[in-house]
C-alpha positions in Angstrom: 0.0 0.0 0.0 1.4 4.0 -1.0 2.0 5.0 2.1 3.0 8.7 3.1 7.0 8.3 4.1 6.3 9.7 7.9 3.3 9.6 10.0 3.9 11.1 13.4 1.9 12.5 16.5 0.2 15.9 15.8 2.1 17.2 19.2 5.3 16.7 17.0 4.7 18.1 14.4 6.0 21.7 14.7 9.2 19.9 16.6 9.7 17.2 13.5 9.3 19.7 10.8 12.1 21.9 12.4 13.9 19.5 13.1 13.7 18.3 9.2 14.3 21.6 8.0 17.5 22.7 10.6 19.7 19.3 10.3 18.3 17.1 7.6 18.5 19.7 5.2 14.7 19.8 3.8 14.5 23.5 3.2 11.8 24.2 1.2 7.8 23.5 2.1 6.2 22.3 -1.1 2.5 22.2 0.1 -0.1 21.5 2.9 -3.0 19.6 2.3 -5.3 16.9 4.6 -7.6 14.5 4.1 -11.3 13.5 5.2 -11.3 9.9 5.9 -15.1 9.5 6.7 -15.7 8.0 3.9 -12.0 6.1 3.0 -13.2 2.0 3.3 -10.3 1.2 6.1 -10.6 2.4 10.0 -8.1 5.0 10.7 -7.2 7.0 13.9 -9.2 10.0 13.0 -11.6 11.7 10.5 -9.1 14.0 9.4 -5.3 14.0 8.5 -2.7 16.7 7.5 -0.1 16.1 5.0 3.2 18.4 4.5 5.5 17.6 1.6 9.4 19.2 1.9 12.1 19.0 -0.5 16.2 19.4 0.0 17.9 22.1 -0.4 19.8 20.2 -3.4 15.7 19.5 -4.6 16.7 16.1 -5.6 14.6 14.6 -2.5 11.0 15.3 -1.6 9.3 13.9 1.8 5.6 13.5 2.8 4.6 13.8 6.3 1.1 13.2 8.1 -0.4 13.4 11.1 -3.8 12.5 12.6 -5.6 15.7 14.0 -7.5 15.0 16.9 -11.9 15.1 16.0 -12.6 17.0 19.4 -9.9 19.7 19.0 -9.5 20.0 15.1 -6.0 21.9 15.8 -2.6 21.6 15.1 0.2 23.8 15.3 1.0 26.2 12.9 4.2 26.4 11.3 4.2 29.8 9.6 7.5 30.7 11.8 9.3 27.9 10.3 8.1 28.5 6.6 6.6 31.7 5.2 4.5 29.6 2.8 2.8 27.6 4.9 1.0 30.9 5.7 -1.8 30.5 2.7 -0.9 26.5 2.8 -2.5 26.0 6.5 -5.3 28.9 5.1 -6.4 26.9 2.4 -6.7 23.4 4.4 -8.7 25.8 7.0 -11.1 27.5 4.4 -11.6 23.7 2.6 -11.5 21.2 5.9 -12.1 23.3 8.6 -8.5 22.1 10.4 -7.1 24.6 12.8 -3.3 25.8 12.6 -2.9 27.2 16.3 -0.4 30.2 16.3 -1.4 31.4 12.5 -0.9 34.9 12.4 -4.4 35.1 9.8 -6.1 32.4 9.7 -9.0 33.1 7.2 -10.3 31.7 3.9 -8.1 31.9 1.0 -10.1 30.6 -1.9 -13.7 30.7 -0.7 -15.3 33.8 0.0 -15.7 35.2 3.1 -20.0 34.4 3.8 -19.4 30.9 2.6 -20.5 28.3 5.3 -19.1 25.2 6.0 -16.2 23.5 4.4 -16.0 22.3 0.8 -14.0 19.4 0.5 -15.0 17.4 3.8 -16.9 14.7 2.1 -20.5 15.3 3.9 -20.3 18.9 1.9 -23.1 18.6 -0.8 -20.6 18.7 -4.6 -24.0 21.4 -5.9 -24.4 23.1 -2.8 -23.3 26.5 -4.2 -22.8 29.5 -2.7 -23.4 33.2 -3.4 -21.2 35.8 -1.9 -22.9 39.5 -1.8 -20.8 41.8 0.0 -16.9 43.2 -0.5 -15.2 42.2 1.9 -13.1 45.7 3.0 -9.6 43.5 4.5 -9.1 45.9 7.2 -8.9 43.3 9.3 -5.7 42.0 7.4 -4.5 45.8 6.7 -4.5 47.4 10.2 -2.1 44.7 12.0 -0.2 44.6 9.2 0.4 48.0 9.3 0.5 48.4 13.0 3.6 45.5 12.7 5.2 48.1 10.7 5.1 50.6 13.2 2.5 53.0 12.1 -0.4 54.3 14.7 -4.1 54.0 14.5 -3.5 58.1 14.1 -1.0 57.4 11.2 -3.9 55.7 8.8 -5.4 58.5 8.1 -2.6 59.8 6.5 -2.4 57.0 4.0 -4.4 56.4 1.2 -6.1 53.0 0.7 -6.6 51.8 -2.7 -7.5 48.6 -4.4 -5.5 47.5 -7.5 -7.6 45.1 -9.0 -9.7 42.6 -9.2 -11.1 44.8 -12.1 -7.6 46.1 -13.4 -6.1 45.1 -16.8 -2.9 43.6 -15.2 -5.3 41.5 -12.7 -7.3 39.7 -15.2 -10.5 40.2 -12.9 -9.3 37.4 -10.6 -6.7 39.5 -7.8 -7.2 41.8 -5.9 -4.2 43.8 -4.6 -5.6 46.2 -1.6 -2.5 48.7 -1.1 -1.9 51.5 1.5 -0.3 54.1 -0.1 2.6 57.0 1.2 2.7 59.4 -2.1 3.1 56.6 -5.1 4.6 54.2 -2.6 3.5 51.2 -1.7 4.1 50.7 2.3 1.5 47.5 3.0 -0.4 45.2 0.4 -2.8 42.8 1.0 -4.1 40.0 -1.8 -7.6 38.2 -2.3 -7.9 35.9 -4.4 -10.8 32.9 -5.5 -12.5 34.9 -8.1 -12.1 31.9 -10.3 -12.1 29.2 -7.8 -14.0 26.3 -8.9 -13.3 23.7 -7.2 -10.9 21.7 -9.0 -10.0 19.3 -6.1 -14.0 18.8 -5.3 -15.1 17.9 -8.7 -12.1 15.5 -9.0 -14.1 13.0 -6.5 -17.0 12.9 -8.3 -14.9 11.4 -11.6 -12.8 8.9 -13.1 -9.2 9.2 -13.1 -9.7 9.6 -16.8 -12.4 11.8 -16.7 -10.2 14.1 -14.9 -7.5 14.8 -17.3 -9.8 17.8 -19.3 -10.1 19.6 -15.9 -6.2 19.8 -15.9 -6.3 21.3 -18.6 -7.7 24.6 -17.1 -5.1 24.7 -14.2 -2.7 26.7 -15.9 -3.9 27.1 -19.7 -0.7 28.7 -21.2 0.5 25.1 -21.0 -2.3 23.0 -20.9 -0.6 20.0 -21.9 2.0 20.0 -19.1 -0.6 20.2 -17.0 -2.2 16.6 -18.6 1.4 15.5 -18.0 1.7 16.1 -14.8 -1.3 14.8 -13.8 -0.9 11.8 -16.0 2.6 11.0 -14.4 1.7 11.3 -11.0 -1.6 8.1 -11.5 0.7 6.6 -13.8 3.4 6.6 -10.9 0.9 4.8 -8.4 0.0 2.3 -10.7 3.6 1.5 -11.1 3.3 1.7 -15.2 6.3 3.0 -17.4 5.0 3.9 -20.7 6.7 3.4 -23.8 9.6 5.2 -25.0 8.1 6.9 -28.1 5.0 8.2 -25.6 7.9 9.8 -22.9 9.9 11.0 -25.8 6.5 13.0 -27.5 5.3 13.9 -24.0 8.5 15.5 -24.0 8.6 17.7 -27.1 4.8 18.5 -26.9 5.6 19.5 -23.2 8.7 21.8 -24.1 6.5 23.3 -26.4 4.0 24.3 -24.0 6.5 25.7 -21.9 7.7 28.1 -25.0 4.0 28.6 -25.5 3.9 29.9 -22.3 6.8 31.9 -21.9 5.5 33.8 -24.8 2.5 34.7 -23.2 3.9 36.0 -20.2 7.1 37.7 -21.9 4.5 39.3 -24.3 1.8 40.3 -21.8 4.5 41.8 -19.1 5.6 44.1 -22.0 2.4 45.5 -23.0 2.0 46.6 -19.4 5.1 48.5 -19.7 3.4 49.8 -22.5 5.3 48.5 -25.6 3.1 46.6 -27.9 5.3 45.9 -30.5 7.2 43.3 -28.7 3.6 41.4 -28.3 2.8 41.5 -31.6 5.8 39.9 -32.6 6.1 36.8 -30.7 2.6 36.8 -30.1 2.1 35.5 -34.1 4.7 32.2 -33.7 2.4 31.4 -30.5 -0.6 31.3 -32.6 1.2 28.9 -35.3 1.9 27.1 -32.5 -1.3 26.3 -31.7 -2.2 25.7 -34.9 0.3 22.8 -34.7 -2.0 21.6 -31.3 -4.9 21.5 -33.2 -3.7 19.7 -35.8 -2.6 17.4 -33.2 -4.7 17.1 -30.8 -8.0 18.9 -32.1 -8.2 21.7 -29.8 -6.0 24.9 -29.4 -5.6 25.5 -26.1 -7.0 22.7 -23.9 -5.8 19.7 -25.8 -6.4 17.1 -23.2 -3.9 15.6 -25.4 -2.4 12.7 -22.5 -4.3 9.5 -21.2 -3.0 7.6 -18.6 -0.5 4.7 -20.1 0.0 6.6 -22.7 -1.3 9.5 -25.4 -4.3 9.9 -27.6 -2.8 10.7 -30.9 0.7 9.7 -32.5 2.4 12.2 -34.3 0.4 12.7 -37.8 3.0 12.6 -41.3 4.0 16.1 -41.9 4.3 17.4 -37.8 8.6 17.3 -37.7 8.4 20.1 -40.6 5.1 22.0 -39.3 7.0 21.9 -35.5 10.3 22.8 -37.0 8.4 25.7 -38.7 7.1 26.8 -35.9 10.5 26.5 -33.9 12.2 29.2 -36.7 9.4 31.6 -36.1 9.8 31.7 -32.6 14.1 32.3 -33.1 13.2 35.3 -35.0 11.1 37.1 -33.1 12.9 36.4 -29.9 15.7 37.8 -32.1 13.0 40.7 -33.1 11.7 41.1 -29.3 15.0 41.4 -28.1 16.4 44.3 -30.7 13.4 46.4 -29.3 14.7 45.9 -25.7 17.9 44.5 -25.0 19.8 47.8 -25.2 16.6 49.8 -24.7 16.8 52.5 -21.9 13.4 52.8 -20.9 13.2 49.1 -21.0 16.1 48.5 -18.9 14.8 51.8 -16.3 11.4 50.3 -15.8 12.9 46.8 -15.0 15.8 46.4 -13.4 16.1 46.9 -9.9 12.2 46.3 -9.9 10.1 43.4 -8.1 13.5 42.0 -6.9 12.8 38.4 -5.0 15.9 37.5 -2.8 17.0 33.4 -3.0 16.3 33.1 0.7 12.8 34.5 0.3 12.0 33.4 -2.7 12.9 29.5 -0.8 11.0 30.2 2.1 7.9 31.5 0.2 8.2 27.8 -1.5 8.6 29.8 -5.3 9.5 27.7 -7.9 10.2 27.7 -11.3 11.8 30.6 -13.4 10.4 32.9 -10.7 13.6 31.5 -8.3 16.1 30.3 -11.1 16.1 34.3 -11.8 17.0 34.8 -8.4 20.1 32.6 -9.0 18.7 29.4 -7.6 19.5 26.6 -10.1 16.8 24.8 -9.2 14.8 22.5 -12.3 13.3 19.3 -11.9 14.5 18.3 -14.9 17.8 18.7 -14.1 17.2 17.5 -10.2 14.8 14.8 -10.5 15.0 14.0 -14.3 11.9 12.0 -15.3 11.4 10.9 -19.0 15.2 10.4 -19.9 15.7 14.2 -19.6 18.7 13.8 -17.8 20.2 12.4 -21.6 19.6 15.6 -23.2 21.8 18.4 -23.8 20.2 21.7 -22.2 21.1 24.3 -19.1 18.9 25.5 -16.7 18.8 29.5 -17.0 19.8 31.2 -13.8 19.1 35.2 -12.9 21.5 37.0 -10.7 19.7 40.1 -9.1 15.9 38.0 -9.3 14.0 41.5 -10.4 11.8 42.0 -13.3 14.5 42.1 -16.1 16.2 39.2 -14.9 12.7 37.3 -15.1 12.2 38.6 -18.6 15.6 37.1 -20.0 15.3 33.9 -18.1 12.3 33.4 -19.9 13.5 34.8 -23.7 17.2 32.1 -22.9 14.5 29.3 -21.5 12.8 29.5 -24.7 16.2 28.7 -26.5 16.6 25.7 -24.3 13.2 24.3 -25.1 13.9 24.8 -28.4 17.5 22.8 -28.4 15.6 19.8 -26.0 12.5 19.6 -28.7 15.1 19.2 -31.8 17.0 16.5 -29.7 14.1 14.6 -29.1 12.8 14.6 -32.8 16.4 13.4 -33.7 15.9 10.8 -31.2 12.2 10.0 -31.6 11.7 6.2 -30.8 9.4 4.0 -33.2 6.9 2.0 -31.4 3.5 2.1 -29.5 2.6 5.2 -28.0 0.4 3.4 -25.4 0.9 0.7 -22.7 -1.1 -2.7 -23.4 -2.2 -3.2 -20.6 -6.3 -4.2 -20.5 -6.7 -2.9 -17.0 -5.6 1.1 -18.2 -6.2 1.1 -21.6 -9.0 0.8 -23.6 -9.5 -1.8 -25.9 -9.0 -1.4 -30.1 -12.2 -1.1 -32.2 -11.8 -4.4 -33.7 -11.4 -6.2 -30.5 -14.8 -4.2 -29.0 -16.7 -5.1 -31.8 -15.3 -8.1 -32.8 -14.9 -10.7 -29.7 -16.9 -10.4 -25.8 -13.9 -10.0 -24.0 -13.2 -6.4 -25.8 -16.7 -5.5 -25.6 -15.9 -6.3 -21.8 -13.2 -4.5 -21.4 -14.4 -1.0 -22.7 -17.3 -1.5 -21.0 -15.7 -2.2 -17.6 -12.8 0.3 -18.1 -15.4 3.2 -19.2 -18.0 2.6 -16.4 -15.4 1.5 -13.7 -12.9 3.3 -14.8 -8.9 2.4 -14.0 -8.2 0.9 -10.9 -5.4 2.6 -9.1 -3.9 0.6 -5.8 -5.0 1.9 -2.3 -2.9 4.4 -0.6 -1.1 8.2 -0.9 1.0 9.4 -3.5 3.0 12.4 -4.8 4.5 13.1 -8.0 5.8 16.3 -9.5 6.9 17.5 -12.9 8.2 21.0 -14.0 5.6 22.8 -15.0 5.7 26.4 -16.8 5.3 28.2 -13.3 7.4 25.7 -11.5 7.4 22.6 -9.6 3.6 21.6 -10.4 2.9 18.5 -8.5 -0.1 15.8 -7.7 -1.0 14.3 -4.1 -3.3 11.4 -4.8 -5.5 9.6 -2.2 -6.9 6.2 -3.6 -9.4 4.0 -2.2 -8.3 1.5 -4.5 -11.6 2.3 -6.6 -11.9 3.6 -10.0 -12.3 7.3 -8.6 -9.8 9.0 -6.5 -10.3 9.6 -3.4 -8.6 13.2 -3.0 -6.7 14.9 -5.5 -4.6 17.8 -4.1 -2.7 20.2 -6.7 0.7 22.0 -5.7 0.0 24.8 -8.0 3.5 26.8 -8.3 2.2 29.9 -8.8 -0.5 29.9 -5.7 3.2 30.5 -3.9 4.6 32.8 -5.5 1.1 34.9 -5.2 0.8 34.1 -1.7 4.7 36.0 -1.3 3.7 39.1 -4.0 2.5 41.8 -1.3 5.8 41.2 0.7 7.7 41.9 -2.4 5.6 44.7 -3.6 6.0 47.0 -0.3 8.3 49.3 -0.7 7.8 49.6 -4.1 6.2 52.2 -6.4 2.7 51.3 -7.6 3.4 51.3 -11.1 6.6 49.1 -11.0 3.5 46.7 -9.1 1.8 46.2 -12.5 5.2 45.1 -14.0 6.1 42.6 -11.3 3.2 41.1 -11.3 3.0 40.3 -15.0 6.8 39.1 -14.9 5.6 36.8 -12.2 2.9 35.0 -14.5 -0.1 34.3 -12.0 -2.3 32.4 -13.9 -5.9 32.2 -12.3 -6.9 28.7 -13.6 -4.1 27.5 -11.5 -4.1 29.3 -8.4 -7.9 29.6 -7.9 -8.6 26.0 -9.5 
């Protein structure tokens, strides 16, 4: 049975977790998450568990620990002193269980809104019970202790001006709301809602098969929908204890890279047009579409391609994709090559981003940022390098490190990790393997046509594999792969059913939202708008 690797006493775990972090080296808090086991088939200790996943500081190790929380009490002790992300990790498990971290310094809801009643993913909470929320909520009551912890009086707010950036700004997308106080243009305390788009992304994945789940990921980050399907993919694929075939890993691996260029482009293009150069968007804005003309000729959809199934991958490659991908990969060199001759030497450009949004290593570790968002602040720090999966570990590429982690620094990491991309996808198509794209295995794959409509024992098969759905073996589970934000990873509860029991996203950039007010203090508001689009906080995934 997947089991998680420690399960200790809820008294210990404040004393275990330092203890992990101060002389075993695991550094940096991935995610919080529990678990309602009222409904799980086997008798456990207590209705409700909490689960903490850390990682080295050389990121080549992850751990998962878990504790019982007692039913009378429903508390456990924070540990937002140890790690500054578990402060909107022990919120979240609060808003969606109800579990009390004792010590949090704000423990409110994160994703629902602030009437909601009750707790959405304990299993007795009704999947259709909605709920309407029909008042602002005015976040005083996060504003004035922050404030007051940065010295000013109650006599002092008056003199500051209160102002909410967002959620109905154009560099907020309608889903975040950034409520400032303001000293002149600076920013001296910032407060962030978020859950304009939540959706319940973890709720609905109860209530389906572990098939039926792969279009949902889809909509966690939608720049790169397809390393989302990955991800997700690899972490049931993982618990089954299923290696799919070398031509599937080496496909998931171009068509992956891809989807990271895809989504570097968006955010490169989008964080110029808020500095108010268009130009640059419209050029690499054009190889992105031909890009996803490539997907739909792939997969049949654009942007949500659901392209993945577990064992394996819907489509093969069609006859013609190597020259419409290598087309597509000489668009994207020139106008990175066209982007850059607008800005690389550009004043303005350098005045308005460097020096700007800067995220120090140490914070950036503690706040549990991943991704390019702490390779530009020098940390070299890439799943595919630490914990290569698919064979990347074969190919030739180098993970692009920043050295000052401000906006500019972000910006190029991006442009060079668009290069990279580019040099792993042409190795791979020189390497592609011939072969089945999916496992045969009768249990995870659906049957062929011919044997459905040609013999009972297909006709069995799709029936019990599309009803039932796949089987995955009883326990916990957690998988990651590097996402376009960062380290996007999958902890799976089974019941050994057809349908998980609890699927828990690590979203990366939920993280690095939760640590954008500490990095915009201080700062000017306009150079806010510029660090947040050079931090690509993508709503789909952080809401879910």
């Amino acid at each position: 049975m997947l089991k998680a690797d420690m399960l200790i006493d809820a008294s210990e775990i404040k004393s275990t977790i330092s203890r992990l972090k101060n002389e075993e080296d695991y550094t940096l808090l991935l995610d919080v998450t529990a678990i309602d086991f009222s409904e799980y088939p086997d008798i456990t200790p207590s209705r409700f568990a909490v689960i903490y996943i850390l990682r080295t500081s050389n990121f080549k190790k992850h751990l998962t620990i878990k504790t019982y929380v007692d039913d009378n009490t429903l508390e456990v002790d924070s540990i937002t002193d140890l790690f500054f992300a578990a402060d909107w990790a022990e919120r979240e498990v609060f808003d969606q269980y109800g579990v009390r971290f004792k010590g949090h310094p704000n423990l409110k809801r994160v994703l629902n809104h602030h009437q909601f009643v009750g707790h959405p993913l304990r299993k007795d909470y009704e999947i259709t019970k909605g709920q309407i929320c029909t008042e602002t909520e005015d976040l005083m009551d996060e504003m004035i202790p922050l404030l007051k912890s940065k010295g000013y009086k109650e006599t002092d707010l008056e003199d500051l001006m209160m102002l909410n950036v967002g959620p109905s700004h154009p560099a907020s997308h309608g889903t975040i709301r950034n409520f400032v106080a303001m000293e002149g243009e600076t920013i001296t305390a910032c407060v962030t809602e978020i859950g304009y788009l939540h959706r319940g992304f973890e709720k609905s994945c109860e209530n389906h098969s572990y098939s039926q789940i792969i279009p949902y990921t889809d909509r966690l980050n939608y720049c790169s929908a397809m390393l989302n399907n990955i991800g997700y993919c690899k972490a049931v694929e993982d618990m089954l204890d299923v290696d799919i075939t070398p031509r599937a890993k080496m496909i998931r691996i171009v068509i992956g890279e891809l989807s990271r260029l895809t989504d570097h482009i968006v955010c490169n293009a989008a964080n110029m047009v808020d500095l108010g150069g268009l130009t640059n968007f419209w050029y690499i804005f054009a190889p992105r579409d031909k890009a996803y003309d490539l997907f739909s000729k792939l997969t049949g959809a654009r942007l949500t391609n659901s392209y993945t199934r577990v064992g394996g991958l819907e489509f093969d490659l069609y006859d013609g994709f190597e020259e419409d991908l290598e087309d597509v990969l000489k668009d994207v060199e020139k106008a990175i090559e066209d982007s850059l001759s607008l800005v690389e030497h550009n004043r303005i450009f350098h005045d308005r981003t460097q020096d700007v949004g800067v995220i120090k290593a140490d914070f950036a570790l503690d706040a549990g940022i991943t991704g390019v968002n702490l390779r530009a602040a020098g940390v070299p720090f890439d799943l595919r390098k630490d914990a290569p999966y698919y064979g990347y570990e074969n190919f030739d590429f180098d993970v692009v490190v920043g050295s000052h982690g401000d906006v500019y620094d972000r910006i190029m990491c991006r442009f060079e990790e668009m290069r990279q991309s580019m040099k792993i996808i042409r190795q791979a198509m020189k390497e592609m393997p011939d072969g089945e794209i999916n496992v045969q295995h009768p249990a995870i794959f659906l049957p062929s046509k011919n044997d459905v409509y040609g013999n009972i024992e297909g006709l069995m098969n799709q029936f019990k594999l599309t009803f039932e759905g796949i089987k995955v073996p009883k326990g916990e589970f957690y998988s990651a792969t590097e996402g376009g934000n960062g380290e996007l990873g999958f902890h799976i509860t089974s019941d050994g059913s057809g349908t998980p029991y609890k699927v828990k996203c690590r979203p990366p950039c939920y993280y690095s939202l939760g640590a954008y007010a500490r990095i915009v203090e201080g700062n000017m508001l306009a150079d806010a708008v510029v660090t947040m689009a050079s931090m690509n906080f993508i709503a789909g995934e952080f809401d879910r």
